[in-house]
C-alpha positions in Angstrom: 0.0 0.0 0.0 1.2 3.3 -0.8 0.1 5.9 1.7 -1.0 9.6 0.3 -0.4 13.0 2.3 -3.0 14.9 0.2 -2.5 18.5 1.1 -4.4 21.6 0.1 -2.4 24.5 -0.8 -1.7 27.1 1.9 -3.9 30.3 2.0 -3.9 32.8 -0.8 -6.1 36.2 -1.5 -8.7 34.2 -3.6 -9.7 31.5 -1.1 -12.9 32.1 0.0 -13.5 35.3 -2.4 -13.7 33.3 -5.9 -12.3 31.3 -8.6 -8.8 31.4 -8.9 -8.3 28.4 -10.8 -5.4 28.3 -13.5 -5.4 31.8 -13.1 -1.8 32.8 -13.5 0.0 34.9 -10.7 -1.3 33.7 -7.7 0.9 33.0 -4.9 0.6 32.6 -1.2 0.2 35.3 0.8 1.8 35.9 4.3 -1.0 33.5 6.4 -0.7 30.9 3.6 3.7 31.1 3.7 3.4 30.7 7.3 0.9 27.7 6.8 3.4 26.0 4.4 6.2 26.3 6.9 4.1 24.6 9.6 3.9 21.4 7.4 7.9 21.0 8.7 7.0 20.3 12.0 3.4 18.3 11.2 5.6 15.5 9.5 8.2 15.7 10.9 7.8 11.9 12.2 6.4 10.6 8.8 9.0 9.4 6.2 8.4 10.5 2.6 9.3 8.8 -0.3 8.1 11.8 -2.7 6.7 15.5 -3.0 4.4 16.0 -5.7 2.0 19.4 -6.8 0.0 20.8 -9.4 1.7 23.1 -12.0 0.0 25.8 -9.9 2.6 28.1 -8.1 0.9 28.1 -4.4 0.5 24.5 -4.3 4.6 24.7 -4.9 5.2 27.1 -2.9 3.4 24.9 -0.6 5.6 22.2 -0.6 9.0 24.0 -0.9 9.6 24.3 2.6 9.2 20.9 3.8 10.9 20.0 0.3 14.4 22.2 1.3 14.2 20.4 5.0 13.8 16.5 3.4 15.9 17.2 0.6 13.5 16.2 -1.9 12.5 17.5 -5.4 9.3 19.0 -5.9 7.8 17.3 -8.9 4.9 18.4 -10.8 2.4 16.6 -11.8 -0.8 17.6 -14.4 -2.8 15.2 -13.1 -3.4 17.5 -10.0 -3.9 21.1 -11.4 -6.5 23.3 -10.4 -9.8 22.4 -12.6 -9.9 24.4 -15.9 -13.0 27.2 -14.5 -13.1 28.3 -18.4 -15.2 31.5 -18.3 -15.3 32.1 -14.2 -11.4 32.0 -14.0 -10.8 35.5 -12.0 -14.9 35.9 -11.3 -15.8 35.4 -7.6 -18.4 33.7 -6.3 -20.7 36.9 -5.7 -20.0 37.5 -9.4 -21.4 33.9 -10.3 -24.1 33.6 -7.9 -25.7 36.3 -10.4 -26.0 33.7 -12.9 -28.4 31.7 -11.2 -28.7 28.4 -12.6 -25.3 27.8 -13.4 -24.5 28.5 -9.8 -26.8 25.9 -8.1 -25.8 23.5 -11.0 -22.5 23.9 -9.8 -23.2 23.4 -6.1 -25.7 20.9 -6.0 -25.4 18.7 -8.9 -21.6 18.8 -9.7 -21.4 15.7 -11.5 -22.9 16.8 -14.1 -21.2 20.5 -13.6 -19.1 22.3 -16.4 -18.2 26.1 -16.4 -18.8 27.9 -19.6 -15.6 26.8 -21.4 -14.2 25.2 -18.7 -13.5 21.4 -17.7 -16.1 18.8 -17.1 -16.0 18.2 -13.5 -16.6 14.8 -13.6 -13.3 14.8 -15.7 -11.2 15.7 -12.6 -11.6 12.7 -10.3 -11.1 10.9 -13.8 -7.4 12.7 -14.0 -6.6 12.9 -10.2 -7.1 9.0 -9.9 -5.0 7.9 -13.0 -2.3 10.1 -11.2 -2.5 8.5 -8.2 -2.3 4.9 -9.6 0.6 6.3 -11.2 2.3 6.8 -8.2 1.3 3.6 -6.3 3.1 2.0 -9.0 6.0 4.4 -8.7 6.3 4.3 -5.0 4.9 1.2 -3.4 5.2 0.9 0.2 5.6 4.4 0.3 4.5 7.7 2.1 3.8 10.5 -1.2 2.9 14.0 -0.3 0.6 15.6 -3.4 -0.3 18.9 -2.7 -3.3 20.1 -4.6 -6.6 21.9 -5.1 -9.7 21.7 -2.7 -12.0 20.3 -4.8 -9.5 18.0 -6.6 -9.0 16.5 -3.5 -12.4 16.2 -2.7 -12.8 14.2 -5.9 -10.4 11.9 -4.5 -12.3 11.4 -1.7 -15.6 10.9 -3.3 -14.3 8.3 -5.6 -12.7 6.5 -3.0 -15.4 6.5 -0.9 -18.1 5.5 -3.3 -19.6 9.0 -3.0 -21.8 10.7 -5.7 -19.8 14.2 -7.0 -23.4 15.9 -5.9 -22.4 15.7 -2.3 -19.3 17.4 -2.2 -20.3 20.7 0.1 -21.0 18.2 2.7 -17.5 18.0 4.1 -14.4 20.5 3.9 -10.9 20.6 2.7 -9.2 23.3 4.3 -6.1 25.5 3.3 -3.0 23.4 3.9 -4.8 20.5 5.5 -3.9 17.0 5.1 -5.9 14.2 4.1 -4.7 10.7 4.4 -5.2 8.3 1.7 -3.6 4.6 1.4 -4.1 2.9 -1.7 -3.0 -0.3 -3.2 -4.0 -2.5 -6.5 -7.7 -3.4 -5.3 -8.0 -1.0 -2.0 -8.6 2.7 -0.8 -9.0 3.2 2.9 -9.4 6.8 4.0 -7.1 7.0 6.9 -7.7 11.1 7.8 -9.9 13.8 6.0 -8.8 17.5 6.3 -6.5 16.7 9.1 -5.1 20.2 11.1 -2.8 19.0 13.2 0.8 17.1 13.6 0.5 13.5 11.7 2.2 10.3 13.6 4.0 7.8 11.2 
């Protein structure tokens, strides 16, 4: 079984406000820098085999700290980017909400979700899956860190878990928490979901 540190990038200025997504130039601010350095400390005990991230710049900023202090390589990886938001990349929620239907589409029945131009939600857990299988294969045995997106991760969890994509705004993944994921050939168990605290090996 490989075991997965799935961490959320640390805070930025859009989390919260809107949809950053593949947005370029946006980079942790102070709260989020200071998150990312705590991530030293929370696994501290746990051995790691990798560091992977999206091609987004806060999820590797995210990981660059505890990357310096292991010695490890921060490797990016497309199968965890940020979903494509197409037409609502830069628009915040407000801004969306005034669209009506395509907002409650969005929240309520997300498997079946796609922003005007954007990526086919059900597409990301699709992705985010075939890169972790990737990984089992690459590191068996071993503890991976990915650092990625909120509701990439929740994906994750979902299709572990058995869980319809329409139920996702029933549980949270918070800036630079840590869900714990071990996965084999034939297995998923969820070992943690948006974890706050120190991790033990």
């Amino acid at each position: 079984m490989t075991t997965f540190l799935l961490a959320r990038h640390a805070d930025h200025d859009w989390v919260g406000r809107g949809f950053a997504g593949r947005m370029p130039g946006v980079h942790l601010n102070e709260k989020g820098r200071r998150q990312a350095e705590t991530l030293i400390a929370r696994l501290r005990d746990v051995p790691l085999a990798a560091i992977y991230c999206s091609p987004q710049p806060r999820t590797q900023q995210t990981a660059q700290p505890l990357a310096q202090a292991r010695g490890l390589l921060v490797q990016v990886d497309a199968a965890f980017d940020e979903i494509d938001f197409g037409a609502w990349t830069g628009r915040t929620f407000d801004e969306v909400r005034q669209h009506g239907e395509a907002w409650t589409h969005w929240v309520e029945r997300r498997a079946s979700a796609q922003p005007p131009d954007g990526e086919r939600f059900a597409d990301v857990p699709r992705r985010a899956m075939a890169g972790l299988r990737r990984l089992v294969q690459a590191h068996p045995e071993g503890h991976v860190l990915v650092v990625s997106h909120g509701d990439v991760l929740k994906s994750i969890v979902a299709a572990c878990l058995g869980m319809s994509l329409d139920d996702l705004e029933r549980f949270d993944i918070a800036p630079a928490s840590l869900t714990v994921l071990a996965m084999g050939e034939d297995l998923h168990k969820l070992q943690l979901l948006n974890g706050q605290g120190p991790l033990l090996p």
